[in-house]
Structure formats: C-alpha cells, structure tokens
N, C-alpha and C positions, 0 to 999 in steps of 0.2 A: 262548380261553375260550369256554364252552358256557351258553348260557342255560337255566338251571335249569326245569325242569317247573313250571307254576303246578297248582295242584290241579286234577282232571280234573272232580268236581263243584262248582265254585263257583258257575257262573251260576245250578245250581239253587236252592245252599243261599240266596244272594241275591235268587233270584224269589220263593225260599219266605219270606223277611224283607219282602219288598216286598208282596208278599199278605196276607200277616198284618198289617199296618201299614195297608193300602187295606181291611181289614174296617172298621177304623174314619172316617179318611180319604178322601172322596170328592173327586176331583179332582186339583188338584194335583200331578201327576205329575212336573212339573220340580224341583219343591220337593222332591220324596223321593226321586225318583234321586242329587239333588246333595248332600243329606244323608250319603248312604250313601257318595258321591265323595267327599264329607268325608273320612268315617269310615277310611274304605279307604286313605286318602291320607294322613290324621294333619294335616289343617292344621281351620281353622274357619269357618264358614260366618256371613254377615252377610245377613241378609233384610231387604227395603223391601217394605210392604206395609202396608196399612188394615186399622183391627182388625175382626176378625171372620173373620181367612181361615185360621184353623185353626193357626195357625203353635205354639204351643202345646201344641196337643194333639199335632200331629206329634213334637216332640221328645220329648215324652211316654210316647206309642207308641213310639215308638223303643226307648225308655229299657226300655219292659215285654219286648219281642218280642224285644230282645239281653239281657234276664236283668242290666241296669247297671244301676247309683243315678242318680236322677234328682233335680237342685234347683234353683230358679227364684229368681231374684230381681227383681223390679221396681224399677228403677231410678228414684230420684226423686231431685230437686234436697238433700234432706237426707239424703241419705245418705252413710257416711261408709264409709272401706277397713275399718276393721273390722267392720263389719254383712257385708263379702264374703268377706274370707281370715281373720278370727277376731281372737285378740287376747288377752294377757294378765290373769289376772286374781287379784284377791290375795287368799288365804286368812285371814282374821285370825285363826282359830282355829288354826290348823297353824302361820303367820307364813310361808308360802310365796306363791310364786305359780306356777297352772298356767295350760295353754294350751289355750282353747277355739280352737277349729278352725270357721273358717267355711261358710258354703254351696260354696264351689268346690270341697270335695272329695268328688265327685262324678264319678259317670263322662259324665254330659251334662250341662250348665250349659244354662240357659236364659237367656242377659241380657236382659231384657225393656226397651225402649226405652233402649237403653243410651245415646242421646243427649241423655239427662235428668237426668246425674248428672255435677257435677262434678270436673275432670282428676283432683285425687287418685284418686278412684275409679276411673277409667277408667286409672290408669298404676299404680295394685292390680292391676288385669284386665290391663293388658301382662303384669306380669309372669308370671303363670298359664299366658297365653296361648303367649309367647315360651318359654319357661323349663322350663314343667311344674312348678312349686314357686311357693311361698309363703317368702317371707320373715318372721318373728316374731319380733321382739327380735337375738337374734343365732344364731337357728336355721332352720335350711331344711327344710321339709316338701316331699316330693314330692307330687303330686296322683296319685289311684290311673291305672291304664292299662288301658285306651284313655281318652281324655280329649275331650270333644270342647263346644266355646263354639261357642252359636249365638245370635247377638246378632240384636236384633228393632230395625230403625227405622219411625217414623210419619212418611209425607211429609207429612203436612196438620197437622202440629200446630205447630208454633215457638215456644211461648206455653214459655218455662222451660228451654229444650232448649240444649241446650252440645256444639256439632258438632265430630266427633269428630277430634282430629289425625291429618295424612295418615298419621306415624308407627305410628299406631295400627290405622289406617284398611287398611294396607299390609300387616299380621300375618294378613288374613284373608284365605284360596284362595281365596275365591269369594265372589263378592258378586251373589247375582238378586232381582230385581225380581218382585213376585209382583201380578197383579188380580183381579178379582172372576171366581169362576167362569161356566161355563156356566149357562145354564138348565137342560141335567137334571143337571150336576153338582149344581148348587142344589137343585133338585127330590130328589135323593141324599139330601142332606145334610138338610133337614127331615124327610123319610120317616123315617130314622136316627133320627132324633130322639123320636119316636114310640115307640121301645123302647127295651130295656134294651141298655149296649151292651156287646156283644160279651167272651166271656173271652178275655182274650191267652193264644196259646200261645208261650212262647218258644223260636226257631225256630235262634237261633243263640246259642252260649254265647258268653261273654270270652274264652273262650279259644281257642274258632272263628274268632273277629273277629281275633285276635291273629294269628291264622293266618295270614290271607286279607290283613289289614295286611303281614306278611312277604313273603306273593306276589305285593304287587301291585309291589315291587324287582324282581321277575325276568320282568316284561314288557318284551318288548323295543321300543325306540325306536329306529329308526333315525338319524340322525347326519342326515340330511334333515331329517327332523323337528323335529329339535330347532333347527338353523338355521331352519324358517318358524318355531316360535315365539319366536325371537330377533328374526327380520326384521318381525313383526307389530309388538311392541314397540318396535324400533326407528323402526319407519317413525310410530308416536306422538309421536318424539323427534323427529327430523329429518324431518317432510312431504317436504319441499320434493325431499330425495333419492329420495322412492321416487314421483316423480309428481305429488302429492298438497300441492303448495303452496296451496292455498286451504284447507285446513286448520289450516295454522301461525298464521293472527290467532285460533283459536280456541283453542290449548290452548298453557296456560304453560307448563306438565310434564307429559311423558310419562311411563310406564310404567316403575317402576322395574325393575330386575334381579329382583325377587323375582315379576313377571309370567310370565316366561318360565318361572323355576321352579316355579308354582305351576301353568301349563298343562301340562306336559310331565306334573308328578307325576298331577294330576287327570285327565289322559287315560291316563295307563296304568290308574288307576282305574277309569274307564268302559269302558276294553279289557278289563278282568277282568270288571266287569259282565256285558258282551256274551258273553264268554266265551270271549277271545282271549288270547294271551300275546302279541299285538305288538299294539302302536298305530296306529291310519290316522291320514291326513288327517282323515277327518271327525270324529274323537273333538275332534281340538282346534280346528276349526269350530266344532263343537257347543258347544264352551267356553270358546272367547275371549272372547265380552265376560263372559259370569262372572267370568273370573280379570281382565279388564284394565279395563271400567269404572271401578270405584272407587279405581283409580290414575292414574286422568286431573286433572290440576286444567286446568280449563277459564277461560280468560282471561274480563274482564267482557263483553267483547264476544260472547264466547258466548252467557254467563249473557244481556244483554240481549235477545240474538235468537233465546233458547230454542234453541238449536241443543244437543244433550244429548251424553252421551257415545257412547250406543248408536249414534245416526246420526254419528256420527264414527269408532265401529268399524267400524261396517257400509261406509262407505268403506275403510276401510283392507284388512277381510276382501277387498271386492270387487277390490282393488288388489295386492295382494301375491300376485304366482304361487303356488299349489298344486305343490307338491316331486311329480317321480312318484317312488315310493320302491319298489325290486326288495326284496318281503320275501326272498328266496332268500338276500341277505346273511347273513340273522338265523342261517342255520346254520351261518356264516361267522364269527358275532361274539366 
C-alpha cells in the first residue's frame, strides 16, 4: 500500500492562518501552533496559564480567520450541564416541549477555567468532548465539524476550583503550559492596543480545514516511531526498566495508552505544518510533554519536593534512545 499525496500547498495555506491570527496575537507562538495541532489532529487542547495572556482572544481569532462559530463559557461553581449542552423546555401555549441547544454547538468552544465548575458539568463536557454529541432527553445531537474545546486553567487560584478527573484530564492531546511574555512581546501587545484592531480576513474555509484534517492520516510514521512514543510512555510506567529508577518514588501512574496515541496523531500534525508527509523524531520531541504531562499523576513525595512532571519528562526524553528511522521505507509502505 502507497501513502497517499497530502496537499502540495498546505504549509502555505497554514502560515497564511497563522499570520492572520499573529495580526492580532503578539507572541505566544507555542500556543498557536499547538492550536492549529489541535485542530489538524481532531483531539483538544487544555491551557495553564495566568489571566491576561491572550488565551481567549487566540481561540477567538481562530474561530474568525477559519470562517467557524465561536462560544465561550465561564465556568463557575453554579453552573449547571444545562447552561452548557442545552435542555428542554415546555411550551404551555402549544403543550409541547422543544429543545434549546446549548453553547457547545459551536465549531470552537472556549471552556474558560473549567476547573471551577462542578463534576456534572465537567462529565456534560466529556461527553461533547469524547463523543461529538449531546445527549437531551432521549435524543442525540451531533455538534457541527470540526469541533474543537480548548479549556483554560488558573494555577494561582484554588479558592472554589474542583480539579479535574484524570478520566477527564486524559481526553485532552495536549496539555501546555503558557507564561508571561517577552518584553517586546509585551511591548507588542500594548502598542496593539493603542488602535483599532485589525479586520480578520479568513484564510481557510470548514471545508479547507476538513481537508487538511483528512491529510494529516496519510503522513507517514514509520513503525520506529511509533515504538519511541510507546517506549517514552512506557518508561513513565515502569522507571526502573528503562534506567531511570529514581524516578519511580515520584510518579504513581504513568501515561496512559491514549499518550502515545495522541503523540503520534499530533506529530504527524506538526509534519503537515512543516510541510512534510512523514514524521521525524523531532516533531514528537517537540511534543512529548504536551501530550504526556497531564497524564502523569505524580506521588505525594513528588508534590512535596516540587519535583513536577515536566522535569520528570525531561528525564525520561533525555533517557530513551532517539529511533534512526530510513524514511526510504515510506515508499515501501
């Protein structure tokens, strides 16, 4: 079998989406590559980050410059599953009841500090998430496509906050960590500020996006590949096998099985970005602790001695041989 041509112009039509997006957007560049890896890859993105670093407007931007519906919700301690997926409601004039449709159907969700809203709500948002549908009574609504939840957390707050189960925690490809910009990022972004901003032009359709979600299946990964991001995962589970025994008092559970899949997906991702139909090593370097941080639960001895997850990937990255992978296979495959 022949691996199928991915589009010859994508990287442009993608730099031309990431341009239009940094008209508005100054800095942040991790943040909206891995957006777009999202997007490209069909899973959802989970941001930690103190307010004020844009995360908002990015999805926003997003939402203008791909020509998709865009709806926010802030998540707070009283809020209930139907303020998110909708809910029936009774006509006494008609004696019917119809069904109002919530914020989630939408082609970008914004969960804004999703870790302030109560499990019902948050096992509302599985389902969305896992599924692509809403449940209502005893009907299933699809949510339109492409679809993509980008949940916002605040590390400095805890005052009302209800952390989010691994179960939950586990549906999301990618999980980064975002800080304060540079000084002339900053410098950027007040300048910006100073006028009016910017008319979006939108750069790629739904049905572009839809496209380019098709072709990012027929990047090729070589079967190397896909064992180091098996073996990276695995060596979370078991330290002690892959060297790395001074590790194991620090993490209870490793990296489930949806790690590995969600690295492999999101670097062929990033391979389509670049402009590749095959995957290197370095794409899922570049990705591991995105996809495998927030599937670490870290033992109390960690938590006590601040040891985090990222300096426990960063071992593990430093630890696990680098595959040499002969792309010449791939014409092979």
């Amino acid at each position: 079998m022949t691996v199928s041509p991915v589009p010859a112009d994508a990287r442009e039509r993608l730099e031309q989406a990431l341009f239009e997006i940094r008209r508005v957007i100054a800095g942040q560049d991790a943040m909206l590559e891995r957006v777009l890896v999202c997007l490209l890859a069909q899973g959802h993105l989970l941001i930690e980050g103190v307010p004020g670093l844009a995360k908002t407007l990015t999805i926003k931007t997003t939402a203008g410059v791909l020509g998709g519906t865009f709806a926010r919700v802030q998540f707070t301690p009283d809020l209930v599953p139907s303020d998110l997926v909708g809910t029936r409601i009774y006509r006494p004039g008609e004696g019917t009841f119809d069904t109002e449709l919530g914020p989630v159907f939408c082609n970008f969700l914004l969960a804004d500090e999703i870790n302030r809203a109560p499990a019902k709500v948050q096992s509302a948002l599985l389902e969305v998430m896992q599924e692509r549908q809403v449940t209502i009574g005893h009907t299933t609504y699809p949510v339109p496509e492409p679809f993509l939840a980008m949940a916002t957390q605040n590390p400095i707050e805890s005052e009302g906050t209800y952390p989010l189960p691994e179960a939950q925690i586990d549906r999301f490809m990618l999980k980064i960590l975002i800080g304060y910009p540079s000084h002339d990022e900053e410098l950027t972004m007040v300048q910006r500020q100073l006028e009016a901003q910017p008319q979006l032009r939108e750069t790629l359709t739904l049905e572009d996006l839809r496209s380019l979600q098709r072709a990012v299946f027929d990047v090729y990964v070589d079967p190397g590949l896909i064992s180091y991001a098996v073996t990276l995962a695995d060596a979370t589970r078991n330290p002690a096998a892959h060297g790395l025994a001074e590790l194991g008092e620090h993490i209870s559970f490793g990296a489930s099985p949806r790690g590995p899949i969600s690295l492999v997906q999101s670097a062929r991702a990033l391979a389509l970005m670049h402009g590749r139909d095959y995957a290197v090593a370095d794409d899922l370097r570049a990705l591991a602790k995105d996809a495998l941080r927030h599937r670490l639960v870290l033992s109390y001895q960690a938590l006590a001695e601040e040891v985090s997850a990222d300096a426990i990937l960063d071992r593990v990255i430093e630890q696990v041989p680098v595959p040499q992978v002969d792309l010449t296979r791939m014409s092979a495959a």
